[in-house]
C-alpha positions as CSV (number, residue, x, y, z in Angstrom):
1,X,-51.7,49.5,67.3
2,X,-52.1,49.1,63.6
3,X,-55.2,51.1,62.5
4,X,-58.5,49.5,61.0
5,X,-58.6,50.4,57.1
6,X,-62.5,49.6,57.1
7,X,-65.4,50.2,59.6
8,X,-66.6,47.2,61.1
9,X,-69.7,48.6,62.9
10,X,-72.5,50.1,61.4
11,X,-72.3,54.0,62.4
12,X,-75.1,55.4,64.8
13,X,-76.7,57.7,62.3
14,X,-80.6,57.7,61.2
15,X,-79.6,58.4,57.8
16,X,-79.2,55.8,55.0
17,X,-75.7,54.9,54.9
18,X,-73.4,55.9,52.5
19,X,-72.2,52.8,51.5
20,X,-75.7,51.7,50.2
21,X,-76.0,53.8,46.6
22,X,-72.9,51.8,45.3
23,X,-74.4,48.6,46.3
24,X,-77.4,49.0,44.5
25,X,-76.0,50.3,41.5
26,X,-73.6,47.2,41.4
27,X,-76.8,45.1,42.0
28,X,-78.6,46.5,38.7
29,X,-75.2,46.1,36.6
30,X,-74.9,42.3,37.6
31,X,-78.1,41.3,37.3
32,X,-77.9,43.0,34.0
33,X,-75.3,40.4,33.4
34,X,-76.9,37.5,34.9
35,X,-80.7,38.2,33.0
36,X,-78.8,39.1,29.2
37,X,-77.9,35.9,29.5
38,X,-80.3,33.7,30.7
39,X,-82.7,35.1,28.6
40,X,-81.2,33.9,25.3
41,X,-80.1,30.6,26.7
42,X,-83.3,28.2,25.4
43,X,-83.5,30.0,22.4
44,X,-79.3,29.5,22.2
45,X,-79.6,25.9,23.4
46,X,-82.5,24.8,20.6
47,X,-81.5,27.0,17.2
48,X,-78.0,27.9,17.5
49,X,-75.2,25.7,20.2
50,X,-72.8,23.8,17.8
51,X,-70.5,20.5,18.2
52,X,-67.1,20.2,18.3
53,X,-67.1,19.8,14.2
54,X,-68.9,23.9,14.3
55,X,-71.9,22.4,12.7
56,X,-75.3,23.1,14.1
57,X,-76.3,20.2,17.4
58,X,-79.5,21.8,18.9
59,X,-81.5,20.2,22.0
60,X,-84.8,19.5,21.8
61,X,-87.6,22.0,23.9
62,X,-87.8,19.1,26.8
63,X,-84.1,18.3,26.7
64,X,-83.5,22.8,26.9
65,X,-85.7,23.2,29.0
66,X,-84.2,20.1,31.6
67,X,-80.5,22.0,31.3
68,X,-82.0,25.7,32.1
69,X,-83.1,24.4,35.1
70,X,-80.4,22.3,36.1
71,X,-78.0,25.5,35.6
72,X,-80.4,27.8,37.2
73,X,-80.6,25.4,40.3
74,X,-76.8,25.3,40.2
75,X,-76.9,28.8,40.6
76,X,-78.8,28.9,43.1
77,X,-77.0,25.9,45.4
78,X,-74.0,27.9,45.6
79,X,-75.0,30.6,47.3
80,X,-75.1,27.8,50.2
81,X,-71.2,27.3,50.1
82,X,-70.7,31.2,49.0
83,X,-72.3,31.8,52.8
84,X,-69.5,29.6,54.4
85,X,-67.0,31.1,52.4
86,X,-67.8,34.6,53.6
87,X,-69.1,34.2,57.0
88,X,-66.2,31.6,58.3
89,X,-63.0,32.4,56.1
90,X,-62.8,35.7,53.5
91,X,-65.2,37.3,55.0
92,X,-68.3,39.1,52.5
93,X,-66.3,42.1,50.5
94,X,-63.6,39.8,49.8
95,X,-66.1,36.5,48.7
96,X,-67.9,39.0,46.6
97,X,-64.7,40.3,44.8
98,X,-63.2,37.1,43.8
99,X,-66.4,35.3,42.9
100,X,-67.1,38.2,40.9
101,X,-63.5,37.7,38.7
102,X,-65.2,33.8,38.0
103,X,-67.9,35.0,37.2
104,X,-66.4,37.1,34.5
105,X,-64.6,34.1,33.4
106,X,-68.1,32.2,32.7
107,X,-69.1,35.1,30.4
108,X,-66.2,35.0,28.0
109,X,-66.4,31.0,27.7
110,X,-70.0,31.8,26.5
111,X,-69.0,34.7,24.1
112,X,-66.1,32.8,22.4
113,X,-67.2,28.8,22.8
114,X,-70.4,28.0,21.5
115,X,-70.1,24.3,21.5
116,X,-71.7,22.1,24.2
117,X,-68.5,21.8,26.4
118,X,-68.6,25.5,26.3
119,X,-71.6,25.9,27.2
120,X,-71.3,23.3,30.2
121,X,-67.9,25.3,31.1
122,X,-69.5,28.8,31.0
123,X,-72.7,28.1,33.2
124,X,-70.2,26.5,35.8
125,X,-68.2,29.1,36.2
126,X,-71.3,31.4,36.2
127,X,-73.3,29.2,38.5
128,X,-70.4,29.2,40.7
129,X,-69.3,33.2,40.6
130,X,-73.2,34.5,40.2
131,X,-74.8,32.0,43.2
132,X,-71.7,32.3,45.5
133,X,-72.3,35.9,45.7
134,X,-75.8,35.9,45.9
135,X,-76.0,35.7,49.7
136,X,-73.1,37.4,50.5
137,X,-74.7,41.0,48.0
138,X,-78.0,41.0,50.2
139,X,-76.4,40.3,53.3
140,X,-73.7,43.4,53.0
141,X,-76.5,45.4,52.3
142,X,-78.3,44.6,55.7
143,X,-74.7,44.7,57.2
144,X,-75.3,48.1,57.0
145,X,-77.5,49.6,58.9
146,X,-78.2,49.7,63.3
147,X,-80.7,49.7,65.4
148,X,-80.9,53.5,64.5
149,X,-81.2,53.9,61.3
150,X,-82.7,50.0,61.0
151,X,-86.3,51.4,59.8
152,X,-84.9,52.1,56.9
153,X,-83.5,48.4,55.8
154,X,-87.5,48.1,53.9
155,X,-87.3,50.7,51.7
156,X,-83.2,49.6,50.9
157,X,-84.2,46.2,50.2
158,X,-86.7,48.1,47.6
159,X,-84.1,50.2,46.2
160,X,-81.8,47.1,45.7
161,X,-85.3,44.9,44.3
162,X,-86.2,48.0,42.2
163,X,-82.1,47.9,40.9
164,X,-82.5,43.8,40.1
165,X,-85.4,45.1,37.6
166,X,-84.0,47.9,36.0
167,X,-80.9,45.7,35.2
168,X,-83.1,43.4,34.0
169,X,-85.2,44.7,31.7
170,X,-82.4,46.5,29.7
171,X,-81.0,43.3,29.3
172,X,-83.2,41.2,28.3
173,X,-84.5,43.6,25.9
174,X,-81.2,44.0,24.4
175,X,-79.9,41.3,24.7
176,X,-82.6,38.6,22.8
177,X,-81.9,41.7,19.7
178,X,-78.4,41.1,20.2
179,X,-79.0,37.3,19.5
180,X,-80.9,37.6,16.7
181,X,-78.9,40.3,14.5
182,X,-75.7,39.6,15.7
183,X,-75.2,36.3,16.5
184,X,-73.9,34.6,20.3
185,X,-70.8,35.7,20.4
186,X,-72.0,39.5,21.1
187,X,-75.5,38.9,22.8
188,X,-73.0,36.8,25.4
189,X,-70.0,39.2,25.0
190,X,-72.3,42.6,26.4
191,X,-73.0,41.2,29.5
192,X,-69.9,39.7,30.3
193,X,-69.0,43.3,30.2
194,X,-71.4,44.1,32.5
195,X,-70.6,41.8,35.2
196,X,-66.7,43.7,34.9
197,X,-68.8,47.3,35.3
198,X,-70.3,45.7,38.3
199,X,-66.7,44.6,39.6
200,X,-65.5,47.7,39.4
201,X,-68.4,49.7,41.0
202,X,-68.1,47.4,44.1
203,X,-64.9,47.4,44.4
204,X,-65.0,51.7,44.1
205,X,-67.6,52.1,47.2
206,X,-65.1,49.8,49.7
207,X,-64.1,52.8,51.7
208,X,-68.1,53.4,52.5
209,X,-69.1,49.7,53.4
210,X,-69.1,48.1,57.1
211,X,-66.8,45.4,56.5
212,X,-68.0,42.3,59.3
213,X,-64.9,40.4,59.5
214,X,-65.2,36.6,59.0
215,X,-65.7,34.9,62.6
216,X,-65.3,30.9,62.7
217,X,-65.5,30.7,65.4
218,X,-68.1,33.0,66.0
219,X,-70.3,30.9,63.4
220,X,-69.4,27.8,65.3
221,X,-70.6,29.1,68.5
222,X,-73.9,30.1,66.6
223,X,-74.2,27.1,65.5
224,X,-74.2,25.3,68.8
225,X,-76.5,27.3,70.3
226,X,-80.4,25.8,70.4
227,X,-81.3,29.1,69.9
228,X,-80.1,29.7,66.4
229,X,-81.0,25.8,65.3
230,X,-84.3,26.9,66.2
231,X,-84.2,29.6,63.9
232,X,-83.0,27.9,60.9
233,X,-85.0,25.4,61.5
234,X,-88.4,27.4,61.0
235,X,-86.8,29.4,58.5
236,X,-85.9,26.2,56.7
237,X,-89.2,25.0,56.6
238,X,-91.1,28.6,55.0
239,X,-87.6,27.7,51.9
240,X,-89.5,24.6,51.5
241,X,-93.2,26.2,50.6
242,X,-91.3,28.7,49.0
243,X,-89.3,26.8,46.2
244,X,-92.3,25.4,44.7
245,X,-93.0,29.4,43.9
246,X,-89.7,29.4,42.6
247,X,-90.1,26.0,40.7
248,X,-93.1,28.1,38.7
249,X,-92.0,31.3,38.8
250,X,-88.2,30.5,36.6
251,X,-90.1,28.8,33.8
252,X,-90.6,32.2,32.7
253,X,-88.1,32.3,31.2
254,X,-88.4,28.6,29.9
255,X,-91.2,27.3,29.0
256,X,-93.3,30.7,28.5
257,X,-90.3,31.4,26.0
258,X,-90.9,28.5,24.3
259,X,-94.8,29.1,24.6
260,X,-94.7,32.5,22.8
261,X,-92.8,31.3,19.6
262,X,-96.2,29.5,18.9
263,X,-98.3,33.1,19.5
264,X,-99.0,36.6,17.7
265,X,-96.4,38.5,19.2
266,X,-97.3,41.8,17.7
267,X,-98.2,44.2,20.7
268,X,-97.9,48.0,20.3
269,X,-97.2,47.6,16.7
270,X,-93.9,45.8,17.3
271,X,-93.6,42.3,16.6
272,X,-91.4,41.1,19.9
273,X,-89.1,38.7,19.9
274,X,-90.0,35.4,22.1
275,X,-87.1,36.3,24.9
276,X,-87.9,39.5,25.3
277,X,-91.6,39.2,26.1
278,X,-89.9,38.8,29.6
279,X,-88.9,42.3,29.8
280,X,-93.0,43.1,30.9
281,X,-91.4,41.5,34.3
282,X,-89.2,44.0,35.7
283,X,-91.2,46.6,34.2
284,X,-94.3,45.5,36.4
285,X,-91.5,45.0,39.2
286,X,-90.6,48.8,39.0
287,X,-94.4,49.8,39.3
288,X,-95.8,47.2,41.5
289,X,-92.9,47.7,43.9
290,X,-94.4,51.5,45.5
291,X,-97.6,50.5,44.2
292,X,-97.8,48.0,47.1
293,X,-95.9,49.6,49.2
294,X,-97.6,52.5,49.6
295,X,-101.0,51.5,48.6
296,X,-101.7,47.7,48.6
297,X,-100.4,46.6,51.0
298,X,-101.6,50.0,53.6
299,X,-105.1,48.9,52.3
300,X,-104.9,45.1,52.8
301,X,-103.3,45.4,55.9
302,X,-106.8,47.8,57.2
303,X,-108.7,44.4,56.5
304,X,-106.7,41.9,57.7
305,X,-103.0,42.0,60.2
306,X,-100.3,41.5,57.0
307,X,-97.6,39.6,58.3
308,X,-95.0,38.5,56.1
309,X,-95.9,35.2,56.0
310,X,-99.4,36.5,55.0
311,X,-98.2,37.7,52.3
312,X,-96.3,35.0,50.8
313,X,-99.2,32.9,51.0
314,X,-101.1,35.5,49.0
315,X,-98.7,35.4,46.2
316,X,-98.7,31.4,46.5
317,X,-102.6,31.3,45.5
318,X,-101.5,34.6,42.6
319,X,-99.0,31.9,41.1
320,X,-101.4,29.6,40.5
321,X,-103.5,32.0,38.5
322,X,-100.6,32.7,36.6
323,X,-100.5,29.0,35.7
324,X,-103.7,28.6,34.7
325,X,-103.5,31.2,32.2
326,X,-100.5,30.0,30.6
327,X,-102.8,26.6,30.4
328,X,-105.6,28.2,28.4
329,X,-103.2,29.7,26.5
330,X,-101.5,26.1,25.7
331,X,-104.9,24.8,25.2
332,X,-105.5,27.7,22.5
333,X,-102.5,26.5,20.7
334,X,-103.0,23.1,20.6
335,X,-106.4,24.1,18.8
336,X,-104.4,25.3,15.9
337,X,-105.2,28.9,16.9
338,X,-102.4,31.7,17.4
339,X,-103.3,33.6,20.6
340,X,-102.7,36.9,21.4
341,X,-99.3,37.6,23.5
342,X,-101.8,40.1,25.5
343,X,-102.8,36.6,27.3
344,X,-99.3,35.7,28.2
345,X,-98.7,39.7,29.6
346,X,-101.7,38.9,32.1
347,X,-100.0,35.7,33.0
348,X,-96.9,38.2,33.6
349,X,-99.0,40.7,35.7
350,X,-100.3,37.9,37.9
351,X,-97.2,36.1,38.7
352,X,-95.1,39.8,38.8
353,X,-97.5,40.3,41.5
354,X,-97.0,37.3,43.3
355,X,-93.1,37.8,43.1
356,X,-93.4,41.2,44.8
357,X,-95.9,39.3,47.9
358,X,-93.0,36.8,48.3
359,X,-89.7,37.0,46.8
360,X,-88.9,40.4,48.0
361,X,-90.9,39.5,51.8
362,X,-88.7,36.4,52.2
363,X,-85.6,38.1,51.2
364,X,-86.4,40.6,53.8
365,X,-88.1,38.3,56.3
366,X,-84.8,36.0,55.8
367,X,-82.1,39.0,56.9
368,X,-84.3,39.6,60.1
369,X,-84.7,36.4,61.2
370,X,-81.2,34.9,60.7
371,X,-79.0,35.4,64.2
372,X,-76.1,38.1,63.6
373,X,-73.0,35.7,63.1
374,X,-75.4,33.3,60.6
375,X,-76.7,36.4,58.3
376,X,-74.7,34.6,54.9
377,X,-75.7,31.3,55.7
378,X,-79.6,32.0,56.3
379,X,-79.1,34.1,53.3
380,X,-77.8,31.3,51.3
381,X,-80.5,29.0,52.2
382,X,-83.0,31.2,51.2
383,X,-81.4,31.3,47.6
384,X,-80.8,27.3,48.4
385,X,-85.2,27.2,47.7
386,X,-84.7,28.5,44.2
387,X,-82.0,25.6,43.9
388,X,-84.6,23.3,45.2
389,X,-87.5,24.6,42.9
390,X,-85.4,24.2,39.5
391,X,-84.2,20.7,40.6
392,X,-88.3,20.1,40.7
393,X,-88.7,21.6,37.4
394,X,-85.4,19.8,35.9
395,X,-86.6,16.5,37.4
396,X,-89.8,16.8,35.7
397,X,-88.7,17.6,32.4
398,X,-86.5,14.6,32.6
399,X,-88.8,12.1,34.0
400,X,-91.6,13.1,30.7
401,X,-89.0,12.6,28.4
402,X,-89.7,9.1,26.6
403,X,-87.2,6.8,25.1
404,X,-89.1,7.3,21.1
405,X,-88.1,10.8,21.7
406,X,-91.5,12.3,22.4
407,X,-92.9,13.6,25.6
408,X,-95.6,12.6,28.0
409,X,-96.9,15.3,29.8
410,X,-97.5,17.8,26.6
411,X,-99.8,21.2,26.2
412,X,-102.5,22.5,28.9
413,X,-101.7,19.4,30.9
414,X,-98.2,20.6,31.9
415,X,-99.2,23.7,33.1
416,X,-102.0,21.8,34.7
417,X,-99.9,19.8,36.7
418,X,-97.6,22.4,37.9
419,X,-100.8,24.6,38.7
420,X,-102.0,22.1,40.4
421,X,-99.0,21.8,43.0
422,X,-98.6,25.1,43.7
423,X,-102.2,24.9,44.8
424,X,-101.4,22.1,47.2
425,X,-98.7,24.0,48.6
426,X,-100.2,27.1,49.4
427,X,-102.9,25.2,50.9
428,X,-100.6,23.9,53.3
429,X,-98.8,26.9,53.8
430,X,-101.6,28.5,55.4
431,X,-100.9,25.8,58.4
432,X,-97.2,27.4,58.7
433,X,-98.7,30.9,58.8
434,X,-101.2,30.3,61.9
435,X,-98.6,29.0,64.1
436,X,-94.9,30.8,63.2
437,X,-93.5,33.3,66.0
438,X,-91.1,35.7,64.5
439,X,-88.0,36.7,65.6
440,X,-85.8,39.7,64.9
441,X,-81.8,40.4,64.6
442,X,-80.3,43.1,63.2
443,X,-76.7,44.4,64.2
444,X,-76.5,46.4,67.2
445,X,-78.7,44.6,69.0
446,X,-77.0,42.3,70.5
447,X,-78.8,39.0,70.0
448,X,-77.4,35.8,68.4
């Protein structure tokens, strides 16, 4: 009998397994890739993307801002068909290795074609390579661990959220200087060489992962059981509250770009660039991330029973604070004043804080209460909110563009309105979190 190359269990072992360090390391290198270049891409799209002639063709802020999100939901609707791929055919080491080679691919479109069809070209093959692995990255991490050493899976998902940030905020403080002293072709070149570092440190830990072979039928089974309908069925409906967060949350890196070329940006005796005021977010992430852990959250949860869906809805109301900051701010501008980017760092602190209470809760909450054989899937619609959320903010843009060329829903008011429905929403939610009965599966156990 021909000998298994790769475990396909977990092992029984209370100890974090081995396989985990080069996962997370991988996780910081790509999302390294992935925020380097989404951080320059308004400022790319409205100063500097050419025609086919090489002469300058920039967008306008509205027009930019409509694209960002349509590319960012892109990304994010992948992950949907990346789940398929790896639970029903390849399987999730192989999905992850040949999504990551397209993904590459995108990266050096970027660095070497700045026209429009370039750019439409690159972002494909990124949204394709970066969202179809999305699912399949967490997903392998939970993979895993057991029933033994399954206690641990909180403070690995932290690990792997605290890796996201530090990739993060090297790039997109590097990358914006990049941009401005060196032109596109390097601040998209660096990291397109980071998503080949991340390649490589994948494919080096392969001996150490669990490897879950792809099971169609398996998923097909899941699929027609009640059971598991029942489950994605709830889940689906916390996605739906939760990509109005996400909808907020991404124009971070749109609209509050766009917000801070109009502010003082000198802070610490540097005078920032616009894209790399982002760079306060994964900073906050790396200290909010054990501050909640070990002291927020121990002394919220003496007041009240934290549930994760508790939480969430915590960091729905924090969003719309955010929001309402970065309308006074608006409103400041529109007075012909220059405000401080100090405001727009509290906005960052706010909504930081809110990403902690629910992006990094529902990524968790989503592994546990997916059934075994629908991990990937679950996974993917989870990342299919964020999809959802762009679309809203894409759809928006669009719809307040005017044929004249200029755009109806302008200053405080847009911020207003998108305050405004988060505050709806998380209203609502606190319907969802009264009534929803958990339900936990993690390998080894022997359920779904």
């Amino acid at each position: 009998m021909k000998k298994r190359k790769f475990r396909t269990e977990p092992l029984a072992t209370s100890s974090m397994p081995s396989g985990v360090l080069h996962l997370v390391v991988n996780e910081g290198a790509e999302r390294f890739s992935y925020y380097g270049m989404r951080s320059i891409l308004v400022v790319f799209m409205t100063g500097m993307l050419l025609n086919a002639q090489g002469s300058l063709d920039p967008m306008g802020e509205a027009e930019a801002k409509s694209y960002f999100h349509l590319f960012a939901s892109a990304v994010y609707f992948f992950p949907f068909l990346g789940a398929i791929l790896a639970d029903a055919f390849l399987g999730k080491y192989k999905t992850i290795i040949l999504l990551s080679l397209v993904y590459c691919g995108g990266h050096v479109v970027l660095a070497f074609d700045h026209t429009r069809f370039g750019l439409l070209l690159g972002l494909t093959l990124i949204a394709i390579g970066s969202g179809g692995i999305k699912p399949c990255v967490s997903a392998n991490l939970g993979d895993q661990f057991s029933l033994t050493n399954g206690h641990l899976l909180t403070k690995a998902f932290a690990w792997f959220y605290f890796a996201i940030n530090v990739g993060a905020f090297g790039s997109v403080m590097l990358t914006p200087w990049l941009l401005e002293h060196y032109g596109p072709g390097l601040a998209f070149g660096v990291p397109g060489i980071l998503m080949l570092v991340a390649t490589i440190i994948f494919w080096s830990g392969r001996t150490h992962y669990v490897h879950i072979p792809p099971d169609p039928s398996g998923v097909l089974q899941a699929l027609s059981s009640p059971q598991a309908w029942r489950a994605i069925g709830k889940l689906a409906g916390i996605y739906v509250f939760v990509a109005f967060f996400w909808s907020l949350y991404d124009q971070t890196a749109s609209a509050w770009v766009l917000q801070a070329q109009h502010m003082d940006r000198v802070w610490m005796g540097v005078e920032w660039l616009p894209s790399q005021i982002q760079a306060v977010n994964p900073v906050l992430i790396m200290v909010f991330i054990p501050l909640f852990t070990y002291g927020v959250y121990p002394l919220l949860n003496r007041i009240v029973s934290l549930t994760s869906l508790r939480k969430m809805a915590m960091g729905f109301f924090m969003t719309v604070g955010a929001f309402l900051i970065s309308a006074y701010i608006e409103q400041q501008i529109e007075l012909g004043m220059e405000p401080a980017i100090g405001w727009q760092l509290l906005a960052f602190v706010v909504i930081t804080a809110a990403e902690v209470m629910v992006s990094i809760t529902c990524l968790e909450f989503s592994y546990t209460q997916a059934p075994l054989k629908l991990k990937s899937l679950l996974m993917g619609l989870f990342l299919l909110s964020v999809s959802l959320g762009n679309g809203f903010t894409a759809i928006v843009n669009f719809w307040i563009q005017n044929a004249d060329g200029t755009v109806a829903l302008t200053g405080p008011n847009y911020y207003w309105f998108f305050a405004g429905v988060m505050f709806l929403v998380a209203c609502l939610f606190l319907l969802v979190v009264k009534g929803y009965e958990e339900e936990t599966y993690l390998q080894g156990t022997g359920r779904g």
